[in-house]
PDB file of N, CA, C and O in Angstrom:
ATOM      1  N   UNK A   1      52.090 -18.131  24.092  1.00  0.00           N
ATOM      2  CA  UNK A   1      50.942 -18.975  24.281  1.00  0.00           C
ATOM      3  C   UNK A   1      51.328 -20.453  24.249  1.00  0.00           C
ATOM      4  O   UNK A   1      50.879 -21.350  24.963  1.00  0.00           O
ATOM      5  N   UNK A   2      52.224 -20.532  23.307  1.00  0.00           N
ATOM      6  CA  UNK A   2      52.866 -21.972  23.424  1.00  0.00           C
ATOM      7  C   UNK A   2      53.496 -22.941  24.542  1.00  0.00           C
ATOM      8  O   UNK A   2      53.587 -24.128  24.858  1.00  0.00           O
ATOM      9  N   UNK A   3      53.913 -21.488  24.975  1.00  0.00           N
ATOM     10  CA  UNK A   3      54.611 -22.502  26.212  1.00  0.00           C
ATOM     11  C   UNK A   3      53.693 -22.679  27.261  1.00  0.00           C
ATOM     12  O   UNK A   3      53.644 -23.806  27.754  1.00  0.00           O
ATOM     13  N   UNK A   4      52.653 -21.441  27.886  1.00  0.00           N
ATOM     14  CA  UNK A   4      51.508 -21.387  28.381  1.00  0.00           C
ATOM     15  C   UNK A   4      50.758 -22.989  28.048  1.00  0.00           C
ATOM     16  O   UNK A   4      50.585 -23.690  29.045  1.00  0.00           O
ATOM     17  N   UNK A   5      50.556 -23.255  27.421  1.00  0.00           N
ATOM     18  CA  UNK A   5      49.667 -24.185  27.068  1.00  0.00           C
ATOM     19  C   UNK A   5      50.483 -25.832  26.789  1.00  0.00           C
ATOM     20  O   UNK A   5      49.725 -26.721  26.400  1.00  0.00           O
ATOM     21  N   UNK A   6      51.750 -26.143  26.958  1.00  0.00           N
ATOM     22  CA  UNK A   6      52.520 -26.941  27.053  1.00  0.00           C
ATOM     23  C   UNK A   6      52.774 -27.118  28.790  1.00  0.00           C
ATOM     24  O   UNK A   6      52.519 -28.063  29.536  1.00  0.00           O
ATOM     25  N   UNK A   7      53.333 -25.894  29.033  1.00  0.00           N
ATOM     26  CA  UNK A   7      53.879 -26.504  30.849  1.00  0.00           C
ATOM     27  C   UNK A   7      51.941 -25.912  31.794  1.00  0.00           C
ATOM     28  O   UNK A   7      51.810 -26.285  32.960  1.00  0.00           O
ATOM     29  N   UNK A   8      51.456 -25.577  31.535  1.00  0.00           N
ATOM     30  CA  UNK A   8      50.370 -24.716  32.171  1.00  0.00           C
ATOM     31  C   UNK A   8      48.994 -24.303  31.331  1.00  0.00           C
ATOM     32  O   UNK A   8      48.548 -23.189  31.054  1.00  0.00           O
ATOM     33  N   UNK A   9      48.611 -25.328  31.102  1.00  0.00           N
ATOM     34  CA  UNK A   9      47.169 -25.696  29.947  1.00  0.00           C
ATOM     35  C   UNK A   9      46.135 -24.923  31.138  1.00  0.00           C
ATOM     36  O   UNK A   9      45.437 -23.958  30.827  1.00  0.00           O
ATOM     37  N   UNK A  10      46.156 -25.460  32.429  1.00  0.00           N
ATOM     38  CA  UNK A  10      44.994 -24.367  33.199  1.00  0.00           C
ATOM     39  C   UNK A  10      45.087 -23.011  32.904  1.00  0.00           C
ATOM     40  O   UNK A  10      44.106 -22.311  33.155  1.00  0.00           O
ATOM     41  N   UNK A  11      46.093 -22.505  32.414  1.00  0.00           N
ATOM     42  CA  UNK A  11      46.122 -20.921  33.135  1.00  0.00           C
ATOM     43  C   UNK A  11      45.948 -20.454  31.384  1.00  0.00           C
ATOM     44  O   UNK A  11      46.675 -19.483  31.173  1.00  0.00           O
ATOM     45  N   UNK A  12      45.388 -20.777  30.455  1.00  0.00           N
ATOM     46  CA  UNK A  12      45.005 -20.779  29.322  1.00  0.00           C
ATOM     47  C   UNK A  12      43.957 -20.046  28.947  1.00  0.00           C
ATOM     48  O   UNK A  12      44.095 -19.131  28.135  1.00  0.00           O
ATOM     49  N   UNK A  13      42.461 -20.437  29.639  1.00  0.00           N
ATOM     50  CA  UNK A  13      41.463 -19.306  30.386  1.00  0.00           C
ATOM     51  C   UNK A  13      41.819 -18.514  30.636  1.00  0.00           C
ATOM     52  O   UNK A  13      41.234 -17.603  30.050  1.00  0.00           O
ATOM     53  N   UNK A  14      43.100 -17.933  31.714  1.00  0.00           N
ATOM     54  CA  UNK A  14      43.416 -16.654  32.809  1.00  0.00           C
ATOM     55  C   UNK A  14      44.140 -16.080  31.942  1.00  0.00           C
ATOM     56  O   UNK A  14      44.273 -15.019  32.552  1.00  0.00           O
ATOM     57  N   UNK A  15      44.629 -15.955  31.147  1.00  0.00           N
ATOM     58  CA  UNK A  15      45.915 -15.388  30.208  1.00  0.00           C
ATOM     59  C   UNK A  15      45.159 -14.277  29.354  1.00  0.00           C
ATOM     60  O   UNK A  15      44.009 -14.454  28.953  1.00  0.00           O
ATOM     61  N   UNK A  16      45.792 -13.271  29.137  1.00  0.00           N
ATOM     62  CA  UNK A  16      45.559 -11.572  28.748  1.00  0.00           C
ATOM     63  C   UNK A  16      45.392 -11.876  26.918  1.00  0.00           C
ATOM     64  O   UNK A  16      46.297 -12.259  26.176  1.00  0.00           O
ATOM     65  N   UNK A  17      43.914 -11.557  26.519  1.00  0.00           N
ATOM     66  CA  UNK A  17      44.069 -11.291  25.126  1.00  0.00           C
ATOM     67  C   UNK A  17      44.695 -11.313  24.372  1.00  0.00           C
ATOM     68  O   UNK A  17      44.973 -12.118  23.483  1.00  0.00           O
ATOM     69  N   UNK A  18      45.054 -10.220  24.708  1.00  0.00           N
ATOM     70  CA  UNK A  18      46.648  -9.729  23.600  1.00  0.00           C
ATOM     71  C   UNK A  18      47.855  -9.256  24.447  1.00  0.00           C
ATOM     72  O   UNK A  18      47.653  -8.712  25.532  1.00  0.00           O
ATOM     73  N   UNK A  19      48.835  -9.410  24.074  1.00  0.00           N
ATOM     74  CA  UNK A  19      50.540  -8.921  24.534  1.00  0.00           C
ATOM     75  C   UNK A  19      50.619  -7.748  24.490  1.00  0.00           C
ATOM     76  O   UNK A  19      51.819  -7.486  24.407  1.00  0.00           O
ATOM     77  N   UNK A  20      49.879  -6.607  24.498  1.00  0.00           N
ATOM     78  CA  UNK A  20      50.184  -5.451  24.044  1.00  0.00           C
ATOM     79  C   UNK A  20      49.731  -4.545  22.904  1.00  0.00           C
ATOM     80  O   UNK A  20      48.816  -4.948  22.187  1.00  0.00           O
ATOM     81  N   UNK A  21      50.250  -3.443  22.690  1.00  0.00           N
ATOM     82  CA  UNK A  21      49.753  -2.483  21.492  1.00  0.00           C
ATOM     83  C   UNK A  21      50.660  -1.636  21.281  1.00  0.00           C
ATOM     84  O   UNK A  21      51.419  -1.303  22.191  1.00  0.00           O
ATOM     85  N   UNK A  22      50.753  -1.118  20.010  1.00  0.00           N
ATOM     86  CA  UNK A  22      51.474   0.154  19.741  1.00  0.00           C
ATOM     87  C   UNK A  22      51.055   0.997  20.276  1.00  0.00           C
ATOM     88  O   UNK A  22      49.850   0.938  20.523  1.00  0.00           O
ATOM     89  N   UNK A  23      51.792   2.140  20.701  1.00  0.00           N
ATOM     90  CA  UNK A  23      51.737   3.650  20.672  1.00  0.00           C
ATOM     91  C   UNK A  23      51.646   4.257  19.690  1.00  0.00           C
ATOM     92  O   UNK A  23      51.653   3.727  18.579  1.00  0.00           O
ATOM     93  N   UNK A  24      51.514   5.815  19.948  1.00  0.00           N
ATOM     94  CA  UNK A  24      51.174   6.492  18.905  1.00  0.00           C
ATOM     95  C   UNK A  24      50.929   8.022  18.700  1.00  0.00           C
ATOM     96  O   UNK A  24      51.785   8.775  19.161  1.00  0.00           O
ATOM     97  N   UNK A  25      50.113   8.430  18.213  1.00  0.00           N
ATOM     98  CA  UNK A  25      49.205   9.698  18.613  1.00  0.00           C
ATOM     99  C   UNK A  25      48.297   9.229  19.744  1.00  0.00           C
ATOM    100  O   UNK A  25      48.156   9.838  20.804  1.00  0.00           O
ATOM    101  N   UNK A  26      47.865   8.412  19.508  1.00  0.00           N
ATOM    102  CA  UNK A  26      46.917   7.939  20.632  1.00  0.00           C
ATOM    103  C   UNK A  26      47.593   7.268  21.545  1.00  0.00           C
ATOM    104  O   UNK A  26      48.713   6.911  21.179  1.00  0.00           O
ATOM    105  N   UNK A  27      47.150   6.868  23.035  1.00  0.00           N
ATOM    106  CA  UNK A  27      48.425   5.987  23.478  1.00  0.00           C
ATOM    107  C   UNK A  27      47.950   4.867  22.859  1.00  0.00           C
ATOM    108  O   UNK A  27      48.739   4.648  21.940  1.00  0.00           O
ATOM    109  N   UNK A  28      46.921   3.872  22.861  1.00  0.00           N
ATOM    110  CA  UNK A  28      46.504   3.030  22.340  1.00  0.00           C
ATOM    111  C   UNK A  28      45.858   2.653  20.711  1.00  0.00           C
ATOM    112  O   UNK A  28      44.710   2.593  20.271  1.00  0.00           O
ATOM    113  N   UNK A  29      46.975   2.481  20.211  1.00  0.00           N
ATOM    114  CA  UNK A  29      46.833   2.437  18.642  1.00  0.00           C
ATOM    115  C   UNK A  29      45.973   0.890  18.331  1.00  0.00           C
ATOM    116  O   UNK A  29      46.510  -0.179  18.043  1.00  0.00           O
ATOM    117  N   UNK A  30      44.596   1.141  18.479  1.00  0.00           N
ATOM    118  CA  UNK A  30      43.652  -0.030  18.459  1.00  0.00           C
ATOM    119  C   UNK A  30      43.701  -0.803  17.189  1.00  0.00           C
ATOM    120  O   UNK A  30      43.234  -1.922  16.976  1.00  0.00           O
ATOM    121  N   UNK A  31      44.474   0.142  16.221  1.00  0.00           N
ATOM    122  CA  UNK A  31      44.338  -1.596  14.954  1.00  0.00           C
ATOM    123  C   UNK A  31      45.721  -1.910  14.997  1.00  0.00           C
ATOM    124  O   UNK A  31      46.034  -2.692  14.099  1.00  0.00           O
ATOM    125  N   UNK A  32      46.922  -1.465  15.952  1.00  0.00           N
ATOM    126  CA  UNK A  32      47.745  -2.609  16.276  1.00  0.00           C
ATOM    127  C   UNK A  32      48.251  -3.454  17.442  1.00  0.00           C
ATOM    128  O   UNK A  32      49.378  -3.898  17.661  1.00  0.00           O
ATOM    129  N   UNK A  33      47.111  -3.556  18.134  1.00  0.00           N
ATOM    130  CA  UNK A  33      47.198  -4.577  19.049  1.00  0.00           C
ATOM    131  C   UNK A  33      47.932  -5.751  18.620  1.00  0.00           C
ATOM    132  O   UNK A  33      47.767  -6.210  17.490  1.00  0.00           O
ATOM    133  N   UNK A  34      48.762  -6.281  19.488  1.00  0.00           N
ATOM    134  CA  UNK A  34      49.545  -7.731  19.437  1.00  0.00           C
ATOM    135  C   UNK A  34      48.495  -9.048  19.835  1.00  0.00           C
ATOM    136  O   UNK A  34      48.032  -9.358  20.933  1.00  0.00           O
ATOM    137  N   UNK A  35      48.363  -9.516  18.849  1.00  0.00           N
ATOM    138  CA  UNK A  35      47.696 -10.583  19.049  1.00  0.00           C
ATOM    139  C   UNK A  35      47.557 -11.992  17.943  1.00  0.00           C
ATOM    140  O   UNK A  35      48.715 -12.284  17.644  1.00  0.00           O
ATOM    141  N   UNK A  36      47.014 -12.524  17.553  1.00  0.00           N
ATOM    142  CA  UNK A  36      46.926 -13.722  17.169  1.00  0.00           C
ATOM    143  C   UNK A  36      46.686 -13.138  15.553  1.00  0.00           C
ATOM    144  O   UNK A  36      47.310 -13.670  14.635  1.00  0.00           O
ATOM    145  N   UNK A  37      46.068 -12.403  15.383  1.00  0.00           N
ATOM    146  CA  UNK A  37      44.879 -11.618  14.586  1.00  0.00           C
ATOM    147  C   UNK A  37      45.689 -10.886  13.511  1.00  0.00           C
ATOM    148  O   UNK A  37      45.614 -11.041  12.292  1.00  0.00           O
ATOM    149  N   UNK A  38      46.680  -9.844  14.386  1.00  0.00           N
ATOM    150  CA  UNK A  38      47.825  -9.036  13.850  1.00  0.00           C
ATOM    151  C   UNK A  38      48.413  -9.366  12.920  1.00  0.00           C
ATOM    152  O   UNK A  38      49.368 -10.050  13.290  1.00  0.00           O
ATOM    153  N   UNK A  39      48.355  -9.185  11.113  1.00  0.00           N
ATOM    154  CA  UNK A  39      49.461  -9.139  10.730  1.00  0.00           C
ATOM    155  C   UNK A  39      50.506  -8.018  10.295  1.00  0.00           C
ATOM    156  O   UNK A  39      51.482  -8.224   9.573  1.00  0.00           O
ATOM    157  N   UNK A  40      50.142  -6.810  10.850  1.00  0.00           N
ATOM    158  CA  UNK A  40      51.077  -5.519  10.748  1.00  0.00           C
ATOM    159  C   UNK A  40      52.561  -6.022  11.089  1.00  0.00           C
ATOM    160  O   UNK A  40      52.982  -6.670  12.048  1.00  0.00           O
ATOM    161  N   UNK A  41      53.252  -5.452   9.879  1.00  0.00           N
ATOM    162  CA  UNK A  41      54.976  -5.426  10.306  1.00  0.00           C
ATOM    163  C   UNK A  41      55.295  -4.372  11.031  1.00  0.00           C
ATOM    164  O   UNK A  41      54.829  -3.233  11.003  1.00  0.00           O
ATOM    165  N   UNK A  42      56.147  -4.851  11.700  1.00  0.00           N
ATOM    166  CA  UNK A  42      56.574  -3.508  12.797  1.00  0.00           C
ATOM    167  C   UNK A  42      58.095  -3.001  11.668  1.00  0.00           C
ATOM    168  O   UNK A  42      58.702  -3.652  10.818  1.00  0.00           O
ATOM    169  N   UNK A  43      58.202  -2.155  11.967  1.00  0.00           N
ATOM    170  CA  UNK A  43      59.098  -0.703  11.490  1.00  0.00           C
ATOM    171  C   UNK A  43      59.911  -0.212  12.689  1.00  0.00           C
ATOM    172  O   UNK A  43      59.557  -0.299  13.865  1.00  0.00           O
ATOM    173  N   UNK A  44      61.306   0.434  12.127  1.00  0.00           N
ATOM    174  CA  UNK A  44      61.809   1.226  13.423  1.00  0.00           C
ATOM    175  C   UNK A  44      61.054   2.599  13.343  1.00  0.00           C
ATOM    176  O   UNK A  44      60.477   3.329  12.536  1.00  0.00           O
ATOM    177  N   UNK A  45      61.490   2.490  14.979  1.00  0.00           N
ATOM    178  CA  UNK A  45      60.903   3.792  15.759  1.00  0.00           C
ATOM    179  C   UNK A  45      59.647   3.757  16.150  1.00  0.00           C
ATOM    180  O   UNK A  45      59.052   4.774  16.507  1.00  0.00           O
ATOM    181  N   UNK A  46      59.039   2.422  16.121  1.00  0.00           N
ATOM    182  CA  UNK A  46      57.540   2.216  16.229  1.00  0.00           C
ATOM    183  C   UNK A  46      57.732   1.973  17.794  1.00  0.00           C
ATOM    184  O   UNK A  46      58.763   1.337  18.014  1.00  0.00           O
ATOM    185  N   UNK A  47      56.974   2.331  19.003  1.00  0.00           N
ATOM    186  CA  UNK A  47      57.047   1.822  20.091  1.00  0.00           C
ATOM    187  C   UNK A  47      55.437   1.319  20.855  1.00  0.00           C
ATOM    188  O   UNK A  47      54.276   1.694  20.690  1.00  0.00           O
ATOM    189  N   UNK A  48      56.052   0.369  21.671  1.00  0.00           N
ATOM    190  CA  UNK A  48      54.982  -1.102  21.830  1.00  0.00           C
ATOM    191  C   UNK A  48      54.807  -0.694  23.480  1.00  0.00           C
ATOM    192  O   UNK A  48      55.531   0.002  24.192  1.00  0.00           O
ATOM    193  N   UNK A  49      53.654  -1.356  23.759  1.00  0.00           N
ATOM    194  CA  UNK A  49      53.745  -1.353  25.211  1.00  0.00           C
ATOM    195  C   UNK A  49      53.487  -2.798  25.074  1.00  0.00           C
ATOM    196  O   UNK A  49      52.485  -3.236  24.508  1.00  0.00           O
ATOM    197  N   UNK A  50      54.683  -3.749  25.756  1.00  0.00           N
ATOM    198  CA  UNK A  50      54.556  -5.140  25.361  1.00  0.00           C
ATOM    199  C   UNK A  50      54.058  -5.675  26.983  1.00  0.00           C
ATOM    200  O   UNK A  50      54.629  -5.187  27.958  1.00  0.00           O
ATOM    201  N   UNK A  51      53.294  -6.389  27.109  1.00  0.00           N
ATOM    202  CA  UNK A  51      52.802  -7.277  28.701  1.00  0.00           C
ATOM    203  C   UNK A  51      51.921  -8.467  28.679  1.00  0.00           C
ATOM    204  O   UNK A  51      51.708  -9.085  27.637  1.00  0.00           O
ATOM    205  N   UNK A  52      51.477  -8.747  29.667  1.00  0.00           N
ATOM    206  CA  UNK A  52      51.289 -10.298  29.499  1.00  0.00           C
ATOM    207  C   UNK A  52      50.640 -10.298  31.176  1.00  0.00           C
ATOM    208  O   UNK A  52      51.361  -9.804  32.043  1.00  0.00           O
ATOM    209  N   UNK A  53      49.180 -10.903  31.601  1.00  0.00           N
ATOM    210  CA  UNK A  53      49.060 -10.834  32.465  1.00  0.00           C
ATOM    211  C   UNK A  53      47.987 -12.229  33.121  1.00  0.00           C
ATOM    212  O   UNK A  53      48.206 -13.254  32.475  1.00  0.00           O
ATOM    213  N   UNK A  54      47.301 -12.355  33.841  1.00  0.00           N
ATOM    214  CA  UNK A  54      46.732 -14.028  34.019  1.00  0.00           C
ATOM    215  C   UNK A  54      45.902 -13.021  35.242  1.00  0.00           C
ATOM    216  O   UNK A  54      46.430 -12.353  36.132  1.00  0.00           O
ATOM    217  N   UNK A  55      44.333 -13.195  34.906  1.00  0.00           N
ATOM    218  CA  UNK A  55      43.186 -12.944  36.193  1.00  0.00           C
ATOM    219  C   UNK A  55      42.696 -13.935  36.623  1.00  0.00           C
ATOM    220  O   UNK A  55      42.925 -14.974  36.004  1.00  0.00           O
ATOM    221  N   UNK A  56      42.005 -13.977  37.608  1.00  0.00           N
ATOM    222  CA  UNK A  56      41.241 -15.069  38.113  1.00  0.00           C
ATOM    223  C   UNK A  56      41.938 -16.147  38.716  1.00  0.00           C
ATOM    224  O   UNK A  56      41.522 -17.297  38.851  1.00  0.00           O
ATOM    225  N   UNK A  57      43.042 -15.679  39.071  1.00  0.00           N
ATOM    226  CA  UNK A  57      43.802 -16.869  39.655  1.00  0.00           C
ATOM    227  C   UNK A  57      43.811 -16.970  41.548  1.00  0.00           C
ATOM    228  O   UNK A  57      44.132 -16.171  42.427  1.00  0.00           O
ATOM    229  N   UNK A  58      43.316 -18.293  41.546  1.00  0.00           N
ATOM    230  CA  UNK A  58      43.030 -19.193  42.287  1.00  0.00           C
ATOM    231  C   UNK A  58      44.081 -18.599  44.105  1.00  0.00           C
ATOM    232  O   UNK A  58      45.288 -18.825  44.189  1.00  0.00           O
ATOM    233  N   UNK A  59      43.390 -17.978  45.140  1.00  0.00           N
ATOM    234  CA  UNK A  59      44.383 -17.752  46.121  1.00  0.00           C
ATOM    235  C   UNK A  59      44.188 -18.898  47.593  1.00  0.00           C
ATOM    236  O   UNK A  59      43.090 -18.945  48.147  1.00  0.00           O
ATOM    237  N   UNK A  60      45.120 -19.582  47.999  1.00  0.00           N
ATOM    238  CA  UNK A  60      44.271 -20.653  49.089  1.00  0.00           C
ATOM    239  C   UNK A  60      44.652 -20.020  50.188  1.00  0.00           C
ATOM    240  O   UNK A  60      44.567 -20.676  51.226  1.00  0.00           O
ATOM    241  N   UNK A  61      45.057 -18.903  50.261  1.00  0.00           N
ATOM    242  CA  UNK A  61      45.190 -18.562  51.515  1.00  0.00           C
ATOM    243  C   UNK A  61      44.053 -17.307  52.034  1.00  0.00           C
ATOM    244  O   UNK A  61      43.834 -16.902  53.176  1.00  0.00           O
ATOM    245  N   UNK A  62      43.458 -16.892  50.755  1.00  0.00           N
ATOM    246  CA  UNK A  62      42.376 -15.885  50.973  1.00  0.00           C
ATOM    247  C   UNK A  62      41.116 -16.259  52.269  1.00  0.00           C
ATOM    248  O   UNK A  62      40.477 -17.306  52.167  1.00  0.00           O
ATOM    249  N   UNK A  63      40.956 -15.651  53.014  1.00  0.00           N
ATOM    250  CA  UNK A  63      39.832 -16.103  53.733  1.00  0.00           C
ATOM    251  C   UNK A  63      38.678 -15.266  53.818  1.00  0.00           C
ATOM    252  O   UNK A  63      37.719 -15.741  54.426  1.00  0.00           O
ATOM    253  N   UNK A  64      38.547 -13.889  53.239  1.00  0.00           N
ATOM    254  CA  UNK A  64      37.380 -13.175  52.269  1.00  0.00           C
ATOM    255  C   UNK A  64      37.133 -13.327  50.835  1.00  0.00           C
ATOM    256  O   UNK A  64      38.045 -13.523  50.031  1.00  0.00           O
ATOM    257  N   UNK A  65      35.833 -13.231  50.500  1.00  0.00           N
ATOM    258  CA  UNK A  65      35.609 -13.661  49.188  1.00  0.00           C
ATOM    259  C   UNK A  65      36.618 -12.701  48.764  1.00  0.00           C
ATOM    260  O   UNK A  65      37.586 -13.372  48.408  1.00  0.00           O
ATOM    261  N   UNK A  66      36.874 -11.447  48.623  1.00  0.00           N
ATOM    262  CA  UNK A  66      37.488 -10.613  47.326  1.00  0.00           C
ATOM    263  C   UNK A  66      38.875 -11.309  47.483  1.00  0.00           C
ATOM    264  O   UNK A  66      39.527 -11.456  46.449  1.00  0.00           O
ATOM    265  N   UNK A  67      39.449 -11.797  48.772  1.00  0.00           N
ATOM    266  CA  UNK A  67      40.664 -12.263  48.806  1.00  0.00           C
ATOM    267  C   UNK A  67      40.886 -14.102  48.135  1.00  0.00           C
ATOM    268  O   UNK A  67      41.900 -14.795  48.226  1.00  0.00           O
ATOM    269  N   UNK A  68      39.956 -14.355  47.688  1.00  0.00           N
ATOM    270  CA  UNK A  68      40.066 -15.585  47.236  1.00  0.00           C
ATOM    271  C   UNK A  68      41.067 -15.656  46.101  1.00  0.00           C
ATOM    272  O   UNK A  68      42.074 -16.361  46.156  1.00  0.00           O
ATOM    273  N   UNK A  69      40.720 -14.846  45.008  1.00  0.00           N
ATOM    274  CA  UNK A  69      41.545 -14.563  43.379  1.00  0.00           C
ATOM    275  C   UNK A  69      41.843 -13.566  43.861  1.00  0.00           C
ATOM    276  O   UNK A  69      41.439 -12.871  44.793  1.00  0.00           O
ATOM    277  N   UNK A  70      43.326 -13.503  42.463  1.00  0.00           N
ATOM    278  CA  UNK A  70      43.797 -12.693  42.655  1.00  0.00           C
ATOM    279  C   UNK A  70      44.238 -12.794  41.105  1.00  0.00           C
ATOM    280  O   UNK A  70      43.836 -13.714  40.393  1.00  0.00           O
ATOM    281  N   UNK A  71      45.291 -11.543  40.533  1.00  0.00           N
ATOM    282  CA  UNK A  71      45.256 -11.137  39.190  1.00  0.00           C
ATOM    283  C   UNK A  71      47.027 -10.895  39.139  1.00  0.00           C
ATOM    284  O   UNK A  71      47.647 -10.456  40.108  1.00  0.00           O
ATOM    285  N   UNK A  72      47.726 -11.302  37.718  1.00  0.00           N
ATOM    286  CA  UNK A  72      49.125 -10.579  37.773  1.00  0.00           C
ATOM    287  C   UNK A  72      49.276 -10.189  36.458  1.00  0.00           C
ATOM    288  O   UNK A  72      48.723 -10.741  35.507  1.00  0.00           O
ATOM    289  N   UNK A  73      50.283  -8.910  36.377  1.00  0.00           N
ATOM    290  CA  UNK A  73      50.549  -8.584  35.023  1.00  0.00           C
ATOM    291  C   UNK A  73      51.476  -7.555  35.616  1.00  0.00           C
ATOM    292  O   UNK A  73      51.577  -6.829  36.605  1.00  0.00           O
ATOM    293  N   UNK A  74      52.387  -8.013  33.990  1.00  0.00           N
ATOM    294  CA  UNK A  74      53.676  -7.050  34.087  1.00  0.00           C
ATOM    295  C   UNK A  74      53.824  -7.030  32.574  1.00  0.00           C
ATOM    296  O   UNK A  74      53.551  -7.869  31.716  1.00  0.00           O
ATOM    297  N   UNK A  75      54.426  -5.606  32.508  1.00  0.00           N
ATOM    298  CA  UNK A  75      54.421  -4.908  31.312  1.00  0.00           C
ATOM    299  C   UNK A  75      55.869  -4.286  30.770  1.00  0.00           C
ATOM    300  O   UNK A  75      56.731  -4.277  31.649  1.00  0.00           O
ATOM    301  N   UNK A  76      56.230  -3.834  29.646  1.00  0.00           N
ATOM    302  CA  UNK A  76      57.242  -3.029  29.389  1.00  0.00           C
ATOM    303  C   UNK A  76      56.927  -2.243  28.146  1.00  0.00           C
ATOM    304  O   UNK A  76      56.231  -2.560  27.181  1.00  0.00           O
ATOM    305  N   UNK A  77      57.670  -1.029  28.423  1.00  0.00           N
ATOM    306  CA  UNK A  77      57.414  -0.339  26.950  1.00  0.00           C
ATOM    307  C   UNK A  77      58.414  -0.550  25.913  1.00  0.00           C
ATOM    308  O   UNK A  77      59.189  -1.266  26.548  1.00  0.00           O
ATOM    309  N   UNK A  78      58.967  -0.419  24.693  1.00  0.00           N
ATOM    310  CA  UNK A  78      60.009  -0.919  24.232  1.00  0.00           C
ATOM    311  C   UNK A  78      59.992  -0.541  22.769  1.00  0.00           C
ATOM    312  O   UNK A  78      59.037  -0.957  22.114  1.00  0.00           O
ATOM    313  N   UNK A  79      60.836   0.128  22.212  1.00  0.00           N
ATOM    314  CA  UNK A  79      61.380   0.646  21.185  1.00  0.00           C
ATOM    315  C   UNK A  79      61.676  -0.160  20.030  1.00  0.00           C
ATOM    316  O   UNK A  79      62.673  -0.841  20.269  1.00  0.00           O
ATOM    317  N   UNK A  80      61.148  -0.394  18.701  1.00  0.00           N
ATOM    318  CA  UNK A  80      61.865  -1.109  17.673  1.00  0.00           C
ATOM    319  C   UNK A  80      63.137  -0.285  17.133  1.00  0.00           C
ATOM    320  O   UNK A  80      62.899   0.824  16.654  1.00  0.00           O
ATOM    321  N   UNK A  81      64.180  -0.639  17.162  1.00  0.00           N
ATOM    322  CA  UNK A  81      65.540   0.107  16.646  1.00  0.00           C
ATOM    323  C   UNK A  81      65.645  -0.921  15.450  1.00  0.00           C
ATOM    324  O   UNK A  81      66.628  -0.519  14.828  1.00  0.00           O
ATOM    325  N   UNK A  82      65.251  -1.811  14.930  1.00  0.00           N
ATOM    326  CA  UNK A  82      66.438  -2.490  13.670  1.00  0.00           C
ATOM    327  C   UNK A  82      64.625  -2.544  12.540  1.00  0.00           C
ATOM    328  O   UNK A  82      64.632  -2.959  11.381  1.00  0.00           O
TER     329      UNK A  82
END
């Protein structure tokens, strides 16, 4: 968020809640979402689906409304080992 908001203060609005969540029994382990909020320690063998994504972003080449915005996000899943 830091750097978000140092080089790219607009895209501050567009930026994804949270970074992610643990897995689990469930895939979505809802009281450990990554976020601001979070203070759960992570543990090995715990695995995250870590991502980061920005909606509503601005397209100038769109020339239909749905093509105006557009949305990005990329994700990874990822293992605590230490």
């Amino acid at each position: 968020m830091e750097l978000v908001k140092k080089q790219k203060p607009e895209l501050l609005s567009k930026i994804t809640k949270n970074l992610g969540f643990a897995m689990g029994i469930e895939f979505r382990e809802g009281s450990l979402v990554i976020n601001s909020k979070n203070q759960q320690r992570l543990k090995k063998g715990m695995v995250f689906s870590i991502n980061v994504g920005f909606s509503d972003l601005p397209n100038k080449d769109g020339k239909k409304p749905e093509e105006k915005t557009y949305a990005i996000f990329i994700g990874d899943t990822v293992l605590v080992d230490e």
